[in-house]
N, C-alpha and C positions, 0 to 999 in steps of 0.2 A: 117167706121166700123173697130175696131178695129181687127188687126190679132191675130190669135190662133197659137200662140209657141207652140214647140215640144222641151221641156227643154232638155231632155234626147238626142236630135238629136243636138241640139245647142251644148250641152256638149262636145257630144262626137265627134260632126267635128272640134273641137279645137285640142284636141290629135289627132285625126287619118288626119286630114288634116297634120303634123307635123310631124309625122307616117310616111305616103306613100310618101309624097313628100321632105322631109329633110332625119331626122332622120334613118329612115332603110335601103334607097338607100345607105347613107355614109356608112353605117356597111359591103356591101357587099364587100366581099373578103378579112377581116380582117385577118388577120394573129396571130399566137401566138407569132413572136418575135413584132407587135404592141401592140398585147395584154399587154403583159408582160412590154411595153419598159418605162423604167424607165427616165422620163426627167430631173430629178436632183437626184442626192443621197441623200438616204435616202427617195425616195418614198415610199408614203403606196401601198400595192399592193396585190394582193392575191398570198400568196406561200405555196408551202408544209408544211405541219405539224412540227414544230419545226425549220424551217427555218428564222418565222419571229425575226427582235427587237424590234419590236411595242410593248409597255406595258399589248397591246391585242392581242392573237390570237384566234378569235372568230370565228366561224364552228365547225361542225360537223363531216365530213368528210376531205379525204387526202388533202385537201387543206384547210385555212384558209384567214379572213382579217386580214389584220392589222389594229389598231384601240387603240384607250383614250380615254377614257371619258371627255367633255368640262367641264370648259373651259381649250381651249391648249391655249399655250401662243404663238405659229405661229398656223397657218392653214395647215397640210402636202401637199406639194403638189400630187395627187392619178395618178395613173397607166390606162388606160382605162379599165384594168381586175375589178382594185378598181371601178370606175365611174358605168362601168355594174352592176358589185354585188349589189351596191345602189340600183341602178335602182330597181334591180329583184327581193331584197327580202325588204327593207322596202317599199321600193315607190310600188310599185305593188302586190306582194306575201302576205304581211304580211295585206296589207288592204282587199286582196279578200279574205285570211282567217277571217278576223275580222265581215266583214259585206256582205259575201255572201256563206262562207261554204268550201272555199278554204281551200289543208290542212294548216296545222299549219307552220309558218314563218317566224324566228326572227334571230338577227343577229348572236346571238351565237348558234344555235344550228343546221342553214342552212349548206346544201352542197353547197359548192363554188365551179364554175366550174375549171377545170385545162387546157382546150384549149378557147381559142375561138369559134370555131364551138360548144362547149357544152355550151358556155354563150351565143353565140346565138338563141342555142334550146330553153337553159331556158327564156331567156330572149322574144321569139315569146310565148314561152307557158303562162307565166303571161300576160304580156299586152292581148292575149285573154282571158284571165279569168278576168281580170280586166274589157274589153268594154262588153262583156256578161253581168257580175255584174252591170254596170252602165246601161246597156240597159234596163236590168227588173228592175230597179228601179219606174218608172212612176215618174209623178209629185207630187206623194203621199209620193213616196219613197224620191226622192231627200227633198223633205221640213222637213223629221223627221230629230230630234237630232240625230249624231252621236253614243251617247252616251259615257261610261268612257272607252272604250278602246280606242281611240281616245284622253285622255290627253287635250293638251291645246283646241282642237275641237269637247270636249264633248258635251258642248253646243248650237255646231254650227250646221249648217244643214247638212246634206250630199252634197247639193251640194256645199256646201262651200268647204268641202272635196275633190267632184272632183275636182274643179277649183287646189285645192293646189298640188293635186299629179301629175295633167298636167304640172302646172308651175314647179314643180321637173324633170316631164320628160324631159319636151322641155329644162329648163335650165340644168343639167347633157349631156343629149345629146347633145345641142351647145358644153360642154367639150371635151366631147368624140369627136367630131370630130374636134376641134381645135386641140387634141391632135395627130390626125390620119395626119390633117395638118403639125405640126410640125416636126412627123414622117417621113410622106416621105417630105421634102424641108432636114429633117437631112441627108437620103441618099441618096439625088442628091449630097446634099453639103459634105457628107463623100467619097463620090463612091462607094455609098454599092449595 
């Protein structure tokens, strides 16, 4: 007899298995000189208003990203402040605006946090608004089109949709903490 999936629970133990046992344990105790730590000059990163040289500084508020429009002709390498900000507002924020009521989300007009402890408020508050959103979806929900706020995933289903914001999280997050890696082996190896 064939078994009856629970699409919405399949889904969502993808992110939250990645969630509780990677991804958020690595984030405790982040610091803002990790936040902040810039691994090669010229990283993108979030800084105060008129501080950035990024061709972007894109927020709303006392802080901004930095940011271009593709294609770049290198890839910059991002800040962990930069990596979160992704996270919070396009990967998460800006789709639980689109397709569950969340408010409004986008790269230029978000407030970007200025510590760490406030990117990681933000950053617990969207991902719950995001599994809430995927949870009431049903299997009704995940099978509809996107629709055109969604772009190249107009077409596609929602849950194709989850599957791509997961694989955003869990791959940004492997950054994020390779960079937290590299952070501290820097100050064993500096004596900081």
């Amino acid at each position: 007899m064939p078994m009856t999936v629970d699409w919405n629970a399949e889904l969502l133990d993808q992110l939250e298995w990645h969630w509780e046992h990677q991804l958020r344990p690595r984030l405790a105790g982040l610091t803002d000189n990790e936040y902040f730590w810039e691994p090669v000059s010229g990283s993108w990163s979030i800084r105060r208003r008129g501080e950035s040289a990024a061709p972007i500084s894109a927020g709303g508020g006392e802080f901004t990203l930095d940011f271009a429009p593709p294609p770049r002709e290198v890839e910059p390498v991002t800040t962990v402040a930069w990596r979160l900000a992704h996270i919070i507002v396009p990967v998460f924020a800006a789709r639980s605006a689109a397709h569950f009521g969340g408010p409004p989300a986008d790269w230029m007009t978000s407030d970007y946090a200025g510590t760490a402890a406030e990117a990681l408020r933000q950053l617990d508050q969207v991902h719950a608004a995001w599994v809430a959103g995927v949870r009431g979806l049903g299997a009704g929900g995940l099978a509809q089109p996107c629709g055109p706020a969604e772009g190249p995933f107009a077409e596609s289903s929602m849950a194709a949709l989850v599957l791509h914001i997961h694989r955003e999280v869990i791959h940004h997050g492997a950054e994020v903490s390779l960079l937290r890696d590299l952070y501290q082996r820097k100050e064993s190896r500096d004596g900081l």
